[in-house]
KEDOVEX-955592 format. One record per residue (C-alpha): residue in one letter; x, y, z. Coordinates in nm, 3 decimals. Layout:
% KEDOVEX-955592
{resn->A east->X north->Y up->Z}
...
This chain:
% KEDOVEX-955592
{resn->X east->-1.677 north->-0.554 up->2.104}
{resn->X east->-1.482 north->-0.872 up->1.939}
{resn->X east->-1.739 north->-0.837 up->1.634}
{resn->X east->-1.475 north->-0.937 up->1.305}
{resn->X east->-1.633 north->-0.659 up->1.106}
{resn->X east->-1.598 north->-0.365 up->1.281}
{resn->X east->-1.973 north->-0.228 up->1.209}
{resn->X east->-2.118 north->-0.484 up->1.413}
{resn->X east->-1.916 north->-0.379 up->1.716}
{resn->X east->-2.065 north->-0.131 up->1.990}
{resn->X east->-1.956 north->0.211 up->1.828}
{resn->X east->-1.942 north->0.413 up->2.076}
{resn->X east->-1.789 north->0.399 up->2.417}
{resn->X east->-2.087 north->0.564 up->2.622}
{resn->X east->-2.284 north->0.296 up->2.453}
{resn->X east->-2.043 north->0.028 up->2.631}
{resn->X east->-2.112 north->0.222 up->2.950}
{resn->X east->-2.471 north->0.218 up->2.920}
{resn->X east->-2.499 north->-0.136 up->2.839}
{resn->X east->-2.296 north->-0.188 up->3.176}
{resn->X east->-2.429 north->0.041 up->3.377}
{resn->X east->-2.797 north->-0.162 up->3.266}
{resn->X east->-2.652 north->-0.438 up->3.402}
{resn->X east->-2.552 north->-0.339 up->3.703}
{resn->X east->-2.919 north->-0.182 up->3.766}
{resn->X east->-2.956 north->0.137 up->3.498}
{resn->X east->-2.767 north->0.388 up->3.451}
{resn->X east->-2.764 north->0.713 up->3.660}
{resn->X east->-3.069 north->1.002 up->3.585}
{resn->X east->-2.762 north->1.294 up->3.461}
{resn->X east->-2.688 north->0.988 up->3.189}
{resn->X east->-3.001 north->1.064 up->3.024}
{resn->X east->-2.942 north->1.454 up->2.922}
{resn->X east->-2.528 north->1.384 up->2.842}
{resn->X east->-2.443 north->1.388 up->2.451}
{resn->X east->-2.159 north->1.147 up->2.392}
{resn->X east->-1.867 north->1.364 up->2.213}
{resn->X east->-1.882 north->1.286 up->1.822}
{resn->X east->-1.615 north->1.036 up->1.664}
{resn->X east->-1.574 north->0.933 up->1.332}
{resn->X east->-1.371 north->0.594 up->1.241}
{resn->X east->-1.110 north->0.640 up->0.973}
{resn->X east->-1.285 north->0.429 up->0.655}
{resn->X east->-1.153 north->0.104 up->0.504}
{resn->X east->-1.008 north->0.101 up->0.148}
{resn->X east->-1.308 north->0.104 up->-0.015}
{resn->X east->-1.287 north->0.095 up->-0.437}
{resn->X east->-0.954 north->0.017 up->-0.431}
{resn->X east->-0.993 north->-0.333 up->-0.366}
{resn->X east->-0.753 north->-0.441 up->-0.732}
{resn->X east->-0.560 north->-0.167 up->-0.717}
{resn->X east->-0.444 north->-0.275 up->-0.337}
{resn->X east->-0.413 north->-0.603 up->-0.488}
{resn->X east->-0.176 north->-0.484 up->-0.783}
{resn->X east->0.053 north->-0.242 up->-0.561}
{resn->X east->0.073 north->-0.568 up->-0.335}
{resn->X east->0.164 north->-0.864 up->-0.554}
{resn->X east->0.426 north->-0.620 up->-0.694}
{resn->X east->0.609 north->-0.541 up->-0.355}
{resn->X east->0.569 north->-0.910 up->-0.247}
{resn->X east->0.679 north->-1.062 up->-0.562}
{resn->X east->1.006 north->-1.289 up->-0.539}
{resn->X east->1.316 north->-1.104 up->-0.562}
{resn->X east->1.585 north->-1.339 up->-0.548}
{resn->X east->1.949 north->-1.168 up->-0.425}
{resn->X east->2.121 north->-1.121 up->-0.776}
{resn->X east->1.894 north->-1.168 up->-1.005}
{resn->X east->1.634 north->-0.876 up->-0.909}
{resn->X east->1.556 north->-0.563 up->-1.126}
{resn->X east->1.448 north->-0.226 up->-0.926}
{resn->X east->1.086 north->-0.133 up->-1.050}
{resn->X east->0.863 north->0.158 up->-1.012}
{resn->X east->0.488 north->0.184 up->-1.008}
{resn->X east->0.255 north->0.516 up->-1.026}
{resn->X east->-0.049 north->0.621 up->-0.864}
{resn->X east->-0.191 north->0.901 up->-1.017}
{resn->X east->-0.530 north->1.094 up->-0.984}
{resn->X east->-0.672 north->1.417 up->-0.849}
{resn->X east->-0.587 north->1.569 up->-0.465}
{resn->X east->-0.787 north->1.415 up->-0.246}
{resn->X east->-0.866 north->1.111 up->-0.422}
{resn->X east->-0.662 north->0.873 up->-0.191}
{resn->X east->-0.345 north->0.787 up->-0.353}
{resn->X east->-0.131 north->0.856 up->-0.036}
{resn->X east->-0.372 north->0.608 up->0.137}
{resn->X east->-0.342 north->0.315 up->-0.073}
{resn->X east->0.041 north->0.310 up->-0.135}
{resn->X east->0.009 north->0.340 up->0.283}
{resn->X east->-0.170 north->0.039 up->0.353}
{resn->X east->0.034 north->-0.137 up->0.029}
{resn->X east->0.345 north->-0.065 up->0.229}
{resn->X east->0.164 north->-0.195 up->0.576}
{resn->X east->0.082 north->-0.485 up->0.398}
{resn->X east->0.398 north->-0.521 up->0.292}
{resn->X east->0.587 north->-0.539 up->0.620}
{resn->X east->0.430 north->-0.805 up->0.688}
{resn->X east->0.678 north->-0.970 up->0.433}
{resn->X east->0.972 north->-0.841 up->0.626}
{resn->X east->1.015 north->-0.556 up->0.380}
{resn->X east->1.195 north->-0.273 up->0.456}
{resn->X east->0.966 north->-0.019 up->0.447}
{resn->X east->1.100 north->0.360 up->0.430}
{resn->X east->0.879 north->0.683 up->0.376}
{resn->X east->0.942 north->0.957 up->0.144}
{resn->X east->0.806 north->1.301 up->0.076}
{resn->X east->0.850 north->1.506 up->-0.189}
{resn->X east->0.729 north->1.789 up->-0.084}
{resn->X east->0.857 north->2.074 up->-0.276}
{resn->X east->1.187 north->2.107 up->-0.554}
{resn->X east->1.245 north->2.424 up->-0.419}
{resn->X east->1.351 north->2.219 up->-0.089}
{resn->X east->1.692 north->2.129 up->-0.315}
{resn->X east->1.839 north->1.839 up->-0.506}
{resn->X east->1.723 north->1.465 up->-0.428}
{resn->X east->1.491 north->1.584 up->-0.144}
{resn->X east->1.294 north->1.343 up->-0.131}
{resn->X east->1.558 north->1.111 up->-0.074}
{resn->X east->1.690 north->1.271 up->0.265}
{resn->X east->1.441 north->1.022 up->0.463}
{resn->X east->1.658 north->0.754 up->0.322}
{resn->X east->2.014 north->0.886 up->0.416}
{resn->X east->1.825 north->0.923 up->0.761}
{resn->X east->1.828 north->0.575 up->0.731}
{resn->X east->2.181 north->0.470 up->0.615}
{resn->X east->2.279 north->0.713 up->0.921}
{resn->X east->2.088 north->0.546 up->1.184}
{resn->X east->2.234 north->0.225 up->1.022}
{resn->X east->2.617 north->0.327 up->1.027}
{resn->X east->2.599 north->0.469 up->1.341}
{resn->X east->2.434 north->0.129 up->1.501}
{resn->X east->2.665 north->-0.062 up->1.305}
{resn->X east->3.010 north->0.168 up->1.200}
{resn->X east->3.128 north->-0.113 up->0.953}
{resn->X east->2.834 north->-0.095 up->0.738}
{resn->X east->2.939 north->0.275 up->0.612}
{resn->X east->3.133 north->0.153 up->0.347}
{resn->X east->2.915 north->-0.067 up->0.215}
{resn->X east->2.612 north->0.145 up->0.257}
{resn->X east->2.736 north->0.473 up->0.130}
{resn->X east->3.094 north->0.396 up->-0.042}
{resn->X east->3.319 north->0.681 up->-0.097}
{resn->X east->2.966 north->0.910 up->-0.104}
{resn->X east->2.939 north->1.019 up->0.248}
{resn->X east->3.088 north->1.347 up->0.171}
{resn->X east->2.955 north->1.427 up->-0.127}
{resn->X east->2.574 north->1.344 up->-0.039}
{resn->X east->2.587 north->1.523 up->0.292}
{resn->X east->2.524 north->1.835 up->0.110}
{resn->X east->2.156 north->1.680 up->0.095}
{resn->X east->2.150 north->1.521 up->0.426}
{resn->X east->2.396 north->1.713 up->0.661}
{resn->X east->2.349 north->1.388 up->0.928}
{resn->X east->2.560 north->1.203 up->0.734}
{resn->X east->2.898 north->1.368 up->0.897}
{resn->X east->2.784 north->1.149 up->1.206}
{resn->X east->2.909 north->0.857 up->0.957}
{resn->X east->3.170 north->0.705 up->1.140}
{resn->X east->3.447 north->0.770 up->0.945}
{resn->X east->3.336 north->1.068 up->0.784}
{resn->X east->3.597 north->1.305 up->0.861}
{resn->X east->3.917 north->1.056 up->0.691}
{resn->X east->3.689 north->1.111 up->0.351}
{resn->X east->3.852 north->1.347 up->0.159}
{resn->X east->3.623 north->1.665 up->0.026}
{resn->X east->3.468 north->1.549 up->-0.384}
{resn->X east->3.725 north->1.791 up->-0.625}
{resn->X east->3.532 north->2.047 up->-0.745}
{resn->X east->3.403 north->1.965 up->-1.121}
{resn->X east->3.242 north->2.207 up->-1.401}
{resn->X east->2.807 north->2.205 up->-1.323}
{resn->X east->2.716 north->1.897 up->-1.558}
{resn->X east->2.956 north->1.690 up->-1.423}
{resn->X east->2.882 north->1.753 up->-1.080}
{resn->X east->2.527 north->1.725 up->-1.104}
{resn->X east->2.594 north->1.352 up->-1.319}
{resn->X east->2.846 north->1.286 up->-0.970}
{resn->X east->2.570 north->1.324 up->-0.724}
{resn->X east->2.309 north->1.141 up->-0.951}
{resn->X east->2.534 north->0.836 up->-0.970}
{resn->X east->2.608 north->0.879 up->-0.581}
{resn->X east->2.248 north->0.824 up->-0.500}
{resn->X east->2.191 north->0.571 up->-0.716}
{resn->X east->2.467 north->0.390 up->-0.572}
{resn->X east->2.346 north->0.411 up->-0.214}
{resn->X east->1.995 north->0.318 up->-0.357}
{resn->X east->2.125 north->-0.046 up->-0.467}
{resn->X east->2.339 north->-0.105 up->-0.184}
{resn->X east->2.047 north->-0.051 up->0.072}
{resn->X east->1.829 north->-0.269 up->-0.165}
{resn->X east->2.097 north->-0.547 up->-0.179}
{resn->X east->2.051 north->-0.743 up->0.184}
{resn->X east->1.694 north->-0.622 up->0.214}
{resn->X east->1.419 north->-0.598 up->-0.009}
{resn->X east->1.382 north->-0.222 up->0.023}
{resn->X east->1.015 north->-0.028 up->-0.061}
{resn->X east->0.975 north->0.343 up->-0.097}
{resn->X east->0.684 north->0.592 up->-0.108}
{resn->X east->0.749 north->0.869 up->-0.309}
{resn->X east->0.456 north->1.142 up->-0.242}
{resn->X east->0.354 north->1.420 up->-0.418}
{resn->X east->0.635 north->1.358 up->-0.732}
{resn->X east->0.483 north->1.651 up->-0.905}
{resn->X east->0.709 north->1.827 up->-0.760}
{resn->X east->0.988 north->1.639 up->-0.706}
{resn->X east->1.322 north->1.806 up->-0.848}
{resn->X east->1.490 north->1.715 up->-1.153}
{resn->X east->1.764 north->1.539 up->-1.045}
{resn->X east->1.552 north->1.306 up->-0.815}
{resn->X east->1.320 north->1.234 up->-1.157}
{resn->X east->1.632 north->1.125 up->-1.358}
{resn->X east->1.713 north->0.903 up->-1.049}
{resn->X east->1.363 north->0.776 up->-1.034}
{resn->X east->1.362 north->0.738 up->-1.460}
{resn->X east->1.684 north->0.506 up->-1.383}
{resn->X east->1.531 north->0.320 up->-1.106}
{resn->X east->1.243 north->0.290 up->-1.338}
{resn->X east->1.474 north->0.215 up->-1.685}
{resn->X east->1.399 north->-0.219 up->-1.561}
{resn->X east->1.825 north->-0.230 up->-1.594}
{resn->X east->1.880 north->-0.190 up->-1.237}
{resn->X east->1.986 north->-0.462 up->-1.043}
{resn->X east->1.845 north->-0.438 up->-0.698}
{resn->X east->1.560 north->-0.580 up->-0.518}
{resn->X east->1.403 north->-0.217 up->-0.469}
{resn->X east->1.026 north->-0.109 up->-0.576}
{resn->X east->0.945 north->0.251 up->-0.572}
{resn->X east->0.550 north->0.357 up->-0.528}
{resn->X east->0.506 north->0.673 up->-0.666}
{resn->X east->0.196 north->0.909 up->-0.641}
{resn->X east->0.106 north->1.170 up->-0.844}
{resn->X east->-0.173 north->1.498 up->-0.940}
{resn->X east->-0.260 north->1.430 up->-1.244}
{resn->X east->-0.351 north->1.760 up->-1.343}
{resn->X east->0.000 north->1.852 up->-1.237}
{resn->X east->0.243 north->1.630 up->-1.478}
{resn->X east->0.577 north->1.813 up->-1.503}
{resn->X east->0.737 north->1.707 up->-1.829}
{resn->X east->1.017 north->1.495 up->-1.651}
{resn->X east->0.756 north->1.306 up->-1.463}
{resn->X east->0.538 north->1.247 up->-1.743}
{resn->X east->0.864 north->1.080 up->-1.940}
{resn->X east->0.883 north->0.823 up->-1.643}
{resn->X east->0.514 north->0.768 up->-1.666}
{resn->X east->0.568 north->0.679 up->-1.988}
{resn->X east->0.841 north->0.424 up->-1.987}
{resn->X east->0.787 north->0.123 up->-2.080}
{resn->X east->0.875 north->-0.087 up->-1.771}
{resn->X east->0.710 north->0.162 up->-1.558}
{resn->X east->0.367 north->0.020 up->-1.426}
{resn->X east->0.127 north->0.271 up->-1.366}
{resn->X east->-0.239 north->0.287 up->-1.196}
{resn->X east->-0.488 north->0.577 up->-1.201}
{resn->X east->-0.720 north->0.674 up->-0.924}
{resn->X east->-1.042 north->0.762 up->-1.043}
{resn->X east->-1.310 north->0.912 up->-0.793}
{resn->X east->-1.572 north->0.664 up->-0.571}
{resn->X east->-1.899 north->0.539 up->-0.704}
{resn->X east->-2.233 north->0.594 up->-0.485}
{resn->X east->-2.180 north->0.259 up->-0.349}
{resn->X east->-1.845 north->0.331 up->-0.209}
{resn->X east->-1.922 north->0.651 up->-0.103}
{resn->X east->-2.209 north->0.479 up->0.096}
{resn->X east->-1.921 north->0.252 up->0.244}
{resn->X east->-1.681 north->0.519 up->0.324}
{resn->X east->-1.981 north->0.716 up->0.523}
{resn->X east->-2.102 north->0.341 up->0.711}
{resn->X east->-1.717 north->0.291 up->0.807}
{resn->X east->-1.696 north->0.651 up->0.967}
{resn->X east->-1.958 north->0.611 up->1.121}
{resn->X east->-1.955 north->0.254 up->1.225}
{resn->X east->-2.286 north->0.213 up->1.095}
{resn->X east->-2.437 north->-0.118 up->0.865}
{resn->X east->-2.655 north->0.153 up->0.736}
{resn->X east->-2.674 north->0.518 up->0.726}
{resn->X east->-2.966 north->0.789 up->0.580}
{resn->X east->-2.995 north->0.718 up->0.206}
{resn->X east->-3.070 north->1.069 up->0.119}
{resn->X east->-2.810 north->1.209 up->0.336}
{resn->X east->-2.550 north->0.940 up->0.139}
{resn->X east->-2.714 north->1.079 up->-0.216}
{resn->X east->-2.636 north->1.445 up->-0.081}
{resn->X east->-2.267 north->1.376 up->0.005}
{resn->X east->-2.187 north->1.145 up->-0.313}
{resn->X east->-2.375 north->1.456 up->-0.483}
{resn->X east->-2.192 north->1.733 up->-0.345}
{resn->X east->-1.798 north->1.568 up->-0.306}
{resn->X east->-1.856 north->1.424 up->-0.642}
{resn->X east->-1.699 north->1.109 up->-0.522}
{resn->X east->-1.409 north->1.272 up->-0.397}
{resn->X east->-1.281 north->1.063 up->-0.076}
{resn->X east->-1.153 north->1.376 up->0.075}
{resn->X east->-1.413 north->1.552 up->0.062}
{resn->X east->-1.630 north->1.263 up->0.160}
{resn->X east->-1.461 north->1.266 up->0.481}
{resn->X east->-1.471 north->1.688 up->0.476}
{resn->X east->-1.822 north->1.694 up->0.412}
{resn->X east->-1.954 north->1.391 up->0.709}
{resn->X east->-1.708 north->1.605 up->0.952}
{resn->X east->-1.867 north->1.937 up->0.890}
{resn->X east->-2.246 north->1.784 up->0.892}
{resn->X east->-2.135 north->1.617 up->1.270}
{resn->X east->-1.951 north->1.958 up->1.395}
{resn->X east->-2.312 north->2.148 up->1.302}
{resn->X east->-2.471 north->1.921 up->1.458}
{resn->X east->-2.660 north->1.824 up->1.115}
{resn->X east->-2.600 north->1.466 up->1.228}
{resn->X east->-2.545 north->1.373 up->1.618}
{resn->X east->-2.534 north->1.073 up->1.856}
{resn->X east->-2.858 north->1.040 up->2.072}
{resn->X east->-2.736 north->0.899 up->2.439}
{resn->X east->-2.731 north->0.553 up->2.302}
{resn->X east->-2.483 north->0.604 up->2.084}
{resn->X east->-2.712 north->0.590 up->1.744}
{resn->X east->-2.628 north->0.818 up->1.448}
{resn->X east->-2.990 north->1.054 up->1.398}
{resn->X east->-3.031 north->1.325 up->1.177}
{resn->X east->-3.120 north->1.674 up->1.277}
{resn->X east->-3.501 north->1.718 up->1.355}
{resn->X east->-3.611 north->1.881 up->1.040}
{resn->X east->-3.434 north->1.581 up->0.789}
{resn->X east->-3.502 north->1.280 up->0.966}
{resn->X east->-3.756 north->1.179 up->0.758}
{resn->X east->-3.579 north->1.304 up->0.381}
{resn->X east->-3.457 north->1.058 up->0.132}
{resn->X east->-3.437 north->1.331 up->-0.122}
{resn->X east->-3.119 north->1.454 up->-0.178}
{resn->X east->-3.266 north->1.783 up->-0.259}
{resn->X east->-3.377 north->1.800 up->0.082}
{resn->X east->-3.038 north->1.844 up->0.201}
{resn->X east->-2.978 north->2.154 up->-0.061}
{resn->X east->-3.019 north->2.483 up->0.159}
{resn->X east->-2.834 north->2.295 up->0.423}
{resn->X east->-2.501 north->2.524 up->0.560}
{resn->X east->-2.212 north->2.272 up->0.625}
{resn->X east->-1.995 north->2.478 up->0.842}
{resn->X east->-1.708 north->2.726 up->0.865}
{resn->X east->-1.474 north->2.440 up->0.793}
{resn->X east->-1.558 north->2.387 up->0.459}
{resn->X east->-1.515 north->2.747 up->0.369}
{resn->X east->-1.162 north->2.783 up->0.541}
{resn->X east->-1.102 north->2.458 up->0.337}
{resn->X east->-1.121 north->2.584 up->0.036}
{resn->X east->-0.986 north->3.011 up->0.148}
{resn->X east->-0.656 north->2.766 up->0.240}
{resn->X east->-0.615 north->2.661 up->-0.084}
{resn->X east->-0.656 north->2.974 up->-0.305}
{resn->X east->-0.500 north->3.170 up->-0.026}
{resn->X east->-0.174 north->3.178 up->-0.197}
{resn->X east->-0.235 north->3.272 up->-0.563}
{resn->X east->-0.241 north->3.608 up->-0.672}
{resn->X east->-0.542 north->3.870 up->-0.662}
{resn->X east->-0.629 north->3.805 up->-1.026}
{resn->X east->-0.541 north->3.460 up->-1.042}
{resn->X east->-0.832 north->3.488 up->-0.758}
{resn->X east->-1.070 north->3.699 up->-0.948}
{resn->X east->-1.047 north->3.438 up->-1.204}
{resn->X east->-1.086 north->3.162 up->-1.042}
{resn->X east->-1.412 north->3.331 up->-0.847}
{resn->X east->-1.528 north->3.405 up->-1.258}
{resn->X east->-1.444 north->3.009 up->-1.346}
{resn->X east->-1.678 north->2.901 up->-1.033}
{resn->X east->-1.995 north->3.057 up->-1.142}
{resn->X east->-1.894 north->2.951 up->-1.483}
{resn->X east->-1.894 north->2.574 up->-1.448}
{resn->X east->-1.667 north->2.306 up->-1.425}
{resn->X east->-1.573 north->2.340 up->-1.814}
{resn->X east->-1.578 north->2.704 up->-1.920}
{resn->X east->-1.356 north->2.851 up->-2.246}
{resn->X east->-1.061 north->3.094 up->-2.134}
{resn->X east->-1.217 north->3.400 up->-2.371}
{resn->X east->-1.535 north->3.358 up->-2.141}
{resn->X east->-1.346 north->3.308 up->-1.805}
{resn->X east->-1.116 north->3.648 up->-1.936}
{resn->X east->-1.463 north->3.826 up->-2.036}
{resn->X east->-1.617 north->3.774 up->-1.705}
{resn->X east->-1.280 north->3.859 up->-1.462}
{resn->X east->-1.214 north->4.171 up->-1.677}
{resn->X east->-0.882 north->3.974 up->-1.773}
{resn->X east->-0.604 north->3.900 up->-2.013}
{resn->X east->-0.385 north->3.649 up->-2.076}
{resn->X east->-0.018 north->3.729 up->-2.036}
């Protein structure tokens, strides 16, 4: 159990039992029927290792009071290629050099202006309201005016003596709030070093991308770093200009090789080695996508395609124990999951958007649009 690498440790904790109960004379005779419930470890960072590396040097890198510039680095790639993860475990690894680490979503522009910033004003609140005379130097004369985004800031000590922002024709008022979030931005980023995660900036609003192509211009003086992910099938022409700049660093996510896939699948299941064929099939199947990795190995353990004998070992179902092939694995049915997987995410486009998409899939990957409109019975508009 105090194995380094956690694939040499006792996977299971019915295996733990066993081994005690041996030693304490053998385990009881009901023991030998019971199937220990089915886990699955979350996987290590696998592929990522100088990417990790580059998010990490960045966040760490010296940023003496004064002299620092903001900076902002991308992550971009496909869904479920893991660019959420490994601006996670940069952050983690960057608390461990007393960085202030504060997590952002952007989950939708519709949501309003500078959204994705609210989990930040969360912060100067909780901050002003432990310590009242940091208001002013957190959030200046700005309380007022940025509570329209995060209504907790009338907590603000000191809120109510503000006076209301004079109302101002639509340009101006927009360029009022952009310069009020700025300015909050470098005063949290002046006594700490300050990281954000910016998720899912695809669909970030337009106001919070001319923040972010500010933060991102390498004229700001503040010791901030923004990680920002990214679809990259999903570039909005805002983001793409910040992409683009520049002193913007950017890294793209490209999917796992059979090697890593073979990692991700030994980590999960806390294994040194696991079926080759099996591995073939998955890499085969999720293309290298770690998502659907993960997706797949969960749906092969819930139909009990793969199960834990009562020692705790990984075997495959009776009739591919002995396959290597990956072909072997073709006619195999990975569950109900996968299905509702994918019904969830065409559930919420339109009836012919779905009739094409249903045309596209027995098409290929790469079909032309006359072909995909010849097959759904469909024009473009």
């Amino acid at each position: 159990l105090l194995q380094k690498d956690p694939r040499d440790r006792l996977g299971h904790a019915g295996v733990v039992a066993r081994r005690i109960a041996a030693i304490l004379g053998g385990p009881p005779d009901s023991w030998e029927s019971a199937r220990p419930r089915a886990y699955l470890y979350r996987p290590g960072v696998l592929g990522r290792e100088e990417q990790l590396a580059r998010l990490h040097a960045a966040a760490v890198r010296p940023q003496p009071s004064g002299e620092a510039l903001a900076q902002v680095i991308m992550v971009g790639g496909e869904s479920g290629v893991g660019k959420t993860r490994l601006v996670m475990e940069a952050g983690l690894l960057a608390r461990r050099h007393d960085l202030l680490l504060v997590l952002l979503s952007a989950t939708a522009s519709r949501r309003g202006s500078l959204h994705i910033f609210r989990p930040l004003l969360q912060w100067v609140v909780d901050q002003c309201t432990a310590k009242p005379e940091r208001a002013a130097a957190l959030l200046g004369q700005h309380a007022r005016l940025l509570a329209a985004v995060e209504p907790l800031l009338a907590s603000v000590p000191g809120f109510d003596a503000l006076p209301p922002p004079p109302p101002l024709p639509p340009e101006r008022a927009r360029g009022r709030l952009l310069e009020a979030i700025l300015t909050v931005l470098r005063n949290a980023a002046t006594d700490n070093r300050l990281l954000l995660i910016l998720d899912d900036l695809q669909w970030a609003d337009g106001l919070s991308m001319e923040a972010l192509r500010v933060v991102a211009s390498g004229t700001m003086q503040a010791r901030l770093t923004i990680f920002g992910t990214y679809r990259a099938d999903e570039v909005t022409p805002a983001l793409q200009r910040v992409i683009e700049m520049e002193s913007t660093s950017n890294i793209p996510l490209s999917r796992l090789s059979p090697e890593h896939v073979d990692g991700v699948v030994c980590d999960m299941l806390a294994v040194r080695e696991a079926p080759e064929g099996f591995v073939s099939f998955l890499t085969d199947v999720s293309e290298g996508n770690p998502f659907f990795v993960a997706e797949y190995l969960q749906a092969a353990v819930a139909d009990e395609l793969l199960t834990r004998d009562g020692n705790g070992r990984w075997i495959l179902d009776d009739e591919f124990s002995e396959a290597s092939d990956p072909e072997s694995f073709r006619g195999v049915s990975l569950s109900q999951a996968l299905l509702d997987l994918v019904d969830r995410r065409v559930g919420g486009v339109s009836p012919d958007a779905r009739r094409a998409l249903a045309s596209a899939a027995v098409l290929g990957r790469i079909s032309e649009v006359s072909l995909v409109e010849a097959v759904s019975e469909l024009t473009t508009a």
